[in-house]
C-alpha positions in Angstrom: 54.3 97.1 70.8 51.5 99.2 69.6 53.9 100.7 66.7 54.2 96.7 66.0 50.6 96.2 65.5 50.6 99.1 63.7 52.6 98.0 60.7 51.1 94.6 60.6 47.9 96.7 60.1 49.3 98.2 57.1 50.4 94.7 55.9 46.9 93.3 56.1 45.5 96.1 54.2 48.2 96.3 51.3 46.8 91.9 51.4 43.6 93.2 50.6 44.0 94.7 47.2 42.4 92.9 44.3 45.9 92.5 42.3 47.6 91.6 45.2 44.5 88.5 45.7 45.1 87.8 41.7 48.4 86.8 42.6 48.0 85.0 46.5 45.1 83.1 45.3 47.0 81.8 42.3 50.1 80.6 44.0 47.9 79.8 46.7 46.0 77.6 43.9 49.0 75.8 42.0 50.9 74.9 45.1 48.0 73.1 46.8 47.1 72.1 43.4 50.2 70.2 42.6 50.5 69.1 46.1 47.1 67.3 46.1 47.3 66.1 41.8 51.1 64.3 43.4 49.5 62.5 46.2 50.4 58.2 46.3 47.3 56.8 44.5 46.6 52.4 43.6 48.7 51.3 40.6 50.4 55.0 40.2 53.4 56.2 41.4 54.0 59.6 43.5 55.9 62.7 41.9 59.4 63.0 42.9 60.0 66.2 45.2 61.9 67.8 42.5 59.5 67.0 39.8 57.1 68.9 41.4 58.5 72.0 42.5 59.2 72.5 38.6 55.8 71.6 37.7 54.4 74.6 40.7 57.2 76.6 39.1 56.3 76.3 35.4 52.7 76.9 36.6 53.4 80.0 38.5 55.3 81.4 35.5 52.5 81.0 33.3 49.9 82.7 35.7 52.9 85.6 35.5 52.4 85.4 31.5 48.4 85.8 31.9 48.2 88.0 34.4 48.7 91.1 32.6 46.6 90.0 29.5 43.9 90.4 32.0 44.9 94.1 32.9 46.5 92.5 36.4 50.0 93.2 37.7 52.0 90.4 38.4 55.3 91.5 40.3 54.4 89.6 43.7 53.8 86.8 41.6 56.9 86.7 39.9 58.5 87.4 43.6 57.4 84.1 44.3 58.2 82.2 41.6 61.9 83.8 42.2 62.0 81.9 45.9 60.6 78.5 43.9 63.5 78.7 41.7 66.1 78.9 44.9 64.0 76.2 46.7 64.7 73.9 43.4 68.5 75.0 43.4 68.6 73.7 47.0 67.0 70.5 45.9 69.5 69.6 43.5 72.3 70.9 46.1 71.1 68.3 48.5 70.8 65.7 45.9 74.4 66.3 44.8 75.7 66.8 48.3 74.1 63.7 49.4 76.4 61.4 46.5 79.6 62.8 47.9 79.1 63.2 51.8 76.9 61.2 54.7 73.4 61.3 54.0 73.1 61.9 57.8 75.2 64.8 57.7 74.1 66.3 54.6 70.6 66.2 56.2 70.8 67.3 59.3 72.5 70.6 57.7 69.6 70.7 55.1 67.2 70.6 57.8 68.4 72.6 60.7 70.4 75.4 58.9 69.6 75.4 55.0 65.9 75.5 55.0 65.4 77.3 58.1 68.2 80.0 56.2 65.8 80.1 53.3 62.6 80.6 55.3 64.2 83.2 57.2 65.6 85.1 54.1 62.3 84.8 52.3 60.2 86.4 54.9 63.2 89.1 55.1 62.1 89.7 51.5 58.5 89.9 51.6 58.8 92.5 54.3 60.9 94.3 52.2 58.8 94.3 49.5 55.9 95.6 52.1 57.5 97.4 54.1 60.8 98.7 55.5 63.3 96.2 57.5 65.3 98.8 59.0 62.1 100.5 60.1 60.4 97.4 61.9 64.0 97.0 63.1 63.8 99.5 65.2 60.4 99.5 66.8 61.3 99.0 70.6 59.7 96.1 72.5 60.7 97.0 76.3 63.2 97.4 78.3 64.7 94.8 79.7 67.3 94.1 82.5 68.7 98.2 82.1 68.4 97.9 78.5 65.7 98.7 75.4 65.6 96.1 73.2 64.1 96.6 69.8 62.7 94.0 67.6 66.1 93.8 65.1 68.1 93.4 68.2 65.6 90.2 69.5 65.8 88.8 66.0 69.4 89.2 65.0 70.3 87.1 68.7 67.8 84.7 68.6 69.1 83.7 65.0 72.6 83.8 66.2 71.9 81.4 69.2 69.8 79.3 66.8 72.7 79.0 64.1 75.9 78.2 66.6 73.6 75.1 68.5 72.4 73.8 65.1 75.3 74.9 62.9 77.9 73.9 65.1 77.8 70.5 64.5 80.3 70.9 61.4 82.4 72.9 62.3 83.0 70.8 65.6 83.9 67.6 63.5 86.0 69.3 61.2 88.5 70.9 64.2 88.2 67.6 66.1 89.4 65.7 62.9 92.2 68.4 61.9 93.1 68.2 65.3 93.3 64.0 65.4 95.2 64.4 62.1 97.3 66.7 64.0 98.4 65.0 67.9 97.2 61.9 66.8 94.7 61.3 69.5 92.3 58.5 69.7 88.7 58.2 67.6 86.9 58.0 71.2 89.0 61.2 71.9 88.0 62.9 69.0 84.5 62.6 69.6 85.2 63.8 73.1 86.8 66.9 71.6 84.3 67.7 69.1 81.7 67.9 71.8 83.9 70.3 73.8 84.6 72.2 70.9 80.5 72.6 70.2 79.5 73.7 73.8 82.4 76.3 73.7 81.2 77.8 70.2 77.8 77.4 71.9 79.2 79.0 75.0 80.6 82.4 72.5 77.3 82.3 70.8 75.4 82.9 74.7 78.0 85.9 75.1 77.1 87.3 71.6 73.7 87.0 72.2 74.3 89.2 75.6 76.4 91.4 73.4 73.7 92.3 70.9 70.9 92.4 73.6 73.1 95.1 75.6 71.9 93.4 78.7 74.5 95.1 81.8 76.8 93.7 84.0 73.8 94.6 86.8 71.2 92.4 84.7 73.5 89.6 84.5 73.7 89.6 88.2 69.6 89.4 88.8 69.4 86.4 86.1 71.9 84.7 88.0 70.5 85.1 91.1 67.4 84.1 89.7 69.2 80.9 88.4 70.3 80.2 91.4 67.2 79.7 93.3 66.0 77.7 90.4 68.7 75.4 90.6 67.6 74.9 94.3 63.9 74.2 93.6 63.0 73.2 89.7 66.6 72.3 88.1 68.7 71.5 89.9 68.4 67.9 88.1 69.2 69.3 85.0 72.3 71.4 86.0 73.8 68.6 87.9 73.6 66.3 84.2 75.0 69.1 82.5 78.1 69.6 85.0 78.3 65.6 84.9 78.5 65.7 80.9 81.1 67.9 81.1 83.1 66.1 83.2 82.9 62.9 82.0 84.3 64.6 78.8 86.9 65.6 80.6 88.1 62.9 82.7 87.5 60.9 79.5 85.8 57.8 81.5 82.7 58.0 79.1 83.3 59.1 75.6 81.1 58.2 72.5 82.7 55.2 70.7 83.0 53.6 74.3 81.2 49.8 74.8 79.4 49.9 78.6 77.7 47.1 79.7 74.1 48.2 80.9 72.1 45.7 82.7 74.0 42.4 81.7 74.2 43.8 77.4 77.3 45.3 75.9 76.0 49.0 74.7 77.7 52.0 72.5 77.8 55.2 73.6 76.9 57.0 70.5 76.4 60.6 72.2 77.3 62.8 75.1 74.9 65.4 75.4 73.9 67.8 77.8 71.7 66.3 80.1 72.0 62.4 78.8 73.9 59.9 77.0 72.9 58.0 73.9 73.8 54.1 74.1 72.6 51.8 71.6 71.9 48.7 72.6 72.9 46.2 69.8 70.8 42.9 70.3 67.5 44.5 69.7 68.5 48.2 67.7 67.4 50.1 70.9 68.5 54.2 71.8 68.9 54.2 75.7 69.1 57.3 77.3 71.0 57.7 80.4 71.0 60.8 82.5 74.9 61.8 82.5 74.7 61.9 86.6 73.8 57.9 86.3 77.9 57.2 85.4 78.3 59.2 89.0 76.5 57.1 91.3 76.5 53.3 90.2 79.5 51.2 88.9 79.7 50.9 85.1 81.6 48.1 83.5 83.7 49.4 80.4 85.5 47.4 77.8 87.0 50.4 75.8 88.8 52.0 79.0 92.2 51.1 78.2 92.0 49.1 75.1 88.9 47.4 73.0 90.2 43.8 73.9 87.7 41.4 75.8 88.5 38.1 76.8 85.4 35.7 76.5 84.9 32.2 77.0 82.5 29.0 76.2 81.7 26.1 78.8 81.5 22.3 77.7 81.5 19.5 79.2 82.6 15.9 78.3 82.8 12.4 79.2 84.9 11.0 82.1 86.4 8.4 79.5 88.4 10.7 77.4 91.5 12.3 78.4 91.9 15.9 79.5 94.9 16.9 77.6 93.7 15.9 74.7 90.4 17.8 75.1 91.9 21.2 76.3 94.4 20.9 73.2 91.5 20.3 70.5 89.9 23.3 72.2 92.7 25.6 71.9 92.5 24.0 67.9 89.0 24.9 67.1 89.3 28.4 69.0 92.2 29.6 66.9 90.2 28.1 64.2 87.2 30.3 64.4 87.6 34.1 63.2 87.3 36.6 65.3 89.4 35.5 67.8 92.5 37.3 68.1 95.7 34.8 67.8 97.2 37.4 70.4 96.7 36.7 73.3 96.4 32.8 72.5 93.1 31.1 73.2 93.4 29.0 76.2 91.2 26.0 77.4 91.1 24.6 81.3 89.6 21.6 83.4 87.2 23.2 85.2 85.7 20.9 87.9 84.4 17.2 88.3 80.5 17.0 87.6 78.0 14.4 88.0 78.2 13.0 84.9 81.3 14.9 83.2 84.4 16.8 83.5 83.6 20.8 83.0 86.2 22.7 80.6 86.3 26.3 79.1 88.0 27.7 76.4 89.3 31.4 76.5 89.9 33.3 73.9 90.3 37.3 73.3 88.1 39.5 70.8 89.2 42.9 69.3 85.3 44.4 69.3 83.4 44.0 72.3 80.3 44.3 70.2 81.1 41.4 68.7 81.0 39.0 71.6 78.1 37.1 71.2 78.7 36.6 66.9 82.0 35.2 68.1 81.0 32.8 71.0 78.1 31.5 69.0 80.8 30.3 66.4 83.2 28.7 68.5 80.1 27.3 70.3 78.9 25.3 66.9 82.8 24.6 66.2 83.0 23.0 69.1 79.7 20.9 68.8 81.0 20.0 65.0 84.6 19.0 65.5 82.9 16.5 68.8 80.7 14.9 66.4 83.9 14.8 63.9 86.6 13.2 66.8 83.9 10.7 68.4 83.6 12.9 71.9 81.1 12.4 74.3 79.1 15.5 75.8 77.2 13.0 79.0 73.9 14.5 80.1 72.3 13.5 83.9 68.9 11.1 83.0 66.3 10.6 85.5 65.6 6.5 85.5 62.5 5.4 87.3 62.4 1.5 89.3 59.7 0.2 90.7 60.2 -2.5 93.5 57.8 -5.5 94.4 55.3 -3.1 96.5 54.8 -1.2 93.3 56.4 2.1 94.5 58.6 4.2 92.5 62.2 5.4 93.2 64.1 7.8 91.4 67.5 7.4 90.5 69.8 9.3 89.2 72.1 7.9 86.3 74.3 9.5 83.4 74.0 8.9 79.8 76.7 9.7 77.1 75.4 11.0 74.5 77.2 12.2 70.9 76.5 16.1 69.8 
């Protein structure tokens, strides 16, 4: 560690230099500078991202041009300007990826592995240019679990774990869809399989990381051990979601794709993760997250088990006067009538029960999305309430008539009142 401080010494005092402050304060200068000139202002509109960087670019090369005319050097400065002109290559590579693939995709892979690459291999370069990578490489830290780690050993894992859990994503969707194009499995399947896929190339990526560290068979043994108590005392929570996760993936009872109903609401599950489950929750655009042990211990209505059919149905009611046949047969019309219900299975409508005022049916009818239950019923609700306005049928309503006697007191009575929709 003290060998460590000792090159950052050396670093701080190569940053001192009065050519090497020429050239930090200047890029210093034109990057805030452009940053701050390109802020929103009233009745102006901002600088586009890539309109910028040319603008800090095209400033930095000039500062290159004038530096030596004032007996300066300027070879850190054109360093810099070097990594602007990849940062404005990446730019445009997002911009043209972005036309051609998901946005979503395209950023998350911009974001996790792209610009985190480029930060990395930039400061790779700068302590190149300052020092020696192979030397700091090798400056030991400790010795850990039987073994000396140095700091290239620390660095080289920690990236490794860092790319296969945010880099894995791809490469998981891409075997899980040759693999769908392949056996033919299901879409809910094929999210189920991408997520395996990912937590076994994050799984290698755990044993690589061991690998490089050089961490013994005897080490392995103490961190388990200590795992073990922790899973009796602080975690146990969290191991017990992760073990769930994995086996709902494999029993295949909750998969992304799937519609549960969550409190009374039809809900997708968009994610399986380690420790929770991402459902959104359509009527009001919500993320619910739902510890994975949760599908364990309470019953969970599905509509996507066997098949994404859902039989729904809509109650009416109407007057005593008109015929039942003829009302469960004009139901069975205007259901068939309205898309989004399936012709197979056939809608169906059914006397229900007598009522105070009117004869109770339903119509059933079956739906290919569950999601799309309420849409659907909504529409053979107000097709109902048209074609009865239409045919001249009665939906009766109970009315509440006050009578007052010779004393002067009131009695309620109850009487029904047919009323047209």
């Amino acid at each position: 560690m003290n060998q460590l401080l000792y090159e950052f010494g050396g670093w701080f005092g190569y940053l001192q230099r009065q050519a090497v402050l020429w050239q930090l304060f200047g890029t210093v200068a034109i990057v805030l500078g452009v940053q701050l000139a390109a802020l929103p202002q009233r009745r102006r509109r901002p600088v586009a991202p890539v309109v910028r960087n040319l603008i800090k670019l095209g400033l930095m090369l000039l500062w290159a041009v004038l530096l030596p005319l004032l007996g300066q050097p300027h070879g850190l400065l054109l360093f810099f300007a070097g990594l602007q002109a990849i940062w404005i290559g990446l730019e445009f590579l997002r911009l043209l990826l972005i036309h051609r693939f998901d946005p979503r995709i395209v950023g998350n892979l911009y974001t996790q592995v792209i610009k985190p690459g480029f930060f990395i291999g930039a400061t790779m370069a700068l302590i190149q240019k300052l020092d020696s990578i192979s030397d700091l490489a090798g400056i030991p830290l400790g010795t850990y679990f039987g073994s000396t780690i140095n700091l290239g050993q620390l660095f080289t894992a920690v990236a490794t774990l860092y790319l296969l859990i945010t880099a894995s994503g791809l490469p998981s969707i891409w075997l899980a869809w040759l693999l769908q194009r392949s056996i033919g499995i299901t879409e809910s399947s094929r999210r189920a399989m991408e997520l395996m896929i990912r937590y076994v190339l994050v799984g290698i990526g755990i044993l690589l990381v061991v690998d490089q560290l050089g961490i013994k068979g005897d080490g392995l043994l103490a961190v388990a051990g200590g795992l073990s108590v922790g899973l009796g005392f602080g975690i146990k929570e969290v191991f017990s979601n992760f073990i769930s996760g994995l086996w709902l993936l494999v029993e295949g009872s909750v998969r992304p794709g799937e519609v549960l109903i969550i409190d009374g609401d039809p809900c997708e599950v968009r994610s399986l993760g380690l420790r929770a489950a991402m459902l959104w929750r359509q009527r009001d655009n919500a993320d619910l997250v739902i510890p994975n042990q949760t599908f364990f211990t309470t019953t969970t209505t599905t509509y996507t088990g066997s098949d994404t059919l859902r039989r729904s149905q809509v109650l009416v009611s109407a007057a005593y006067r008109h015929d039942p046949a003829e009302i469960e047969e004009l139901l069975v019309r205007i259901a068939s009538s309205c898309s989004g219900v399936l012709s197979a299975p056939p809608p169906a409508a059914f006397f229900l029960s007598y009522g105070d005022s009117s004869i109770n049916y339903t119509v059933r009818f079956w739906i290919a999305k569950p999601m799309n239950n309420l849409s659907v019923c909504n529409e053979v609700a107000k097709a109902i309430w048209r074609t009865f306005q239409e045919q001249g049928i009665e939906i009766p309503f109970p009315q509440m008539v006050l009578h007052e006697d010779r004393s002067g007191a009131q009695t309620a009575a109850y009487s029904s009142q047919n009323a047209q929709p």
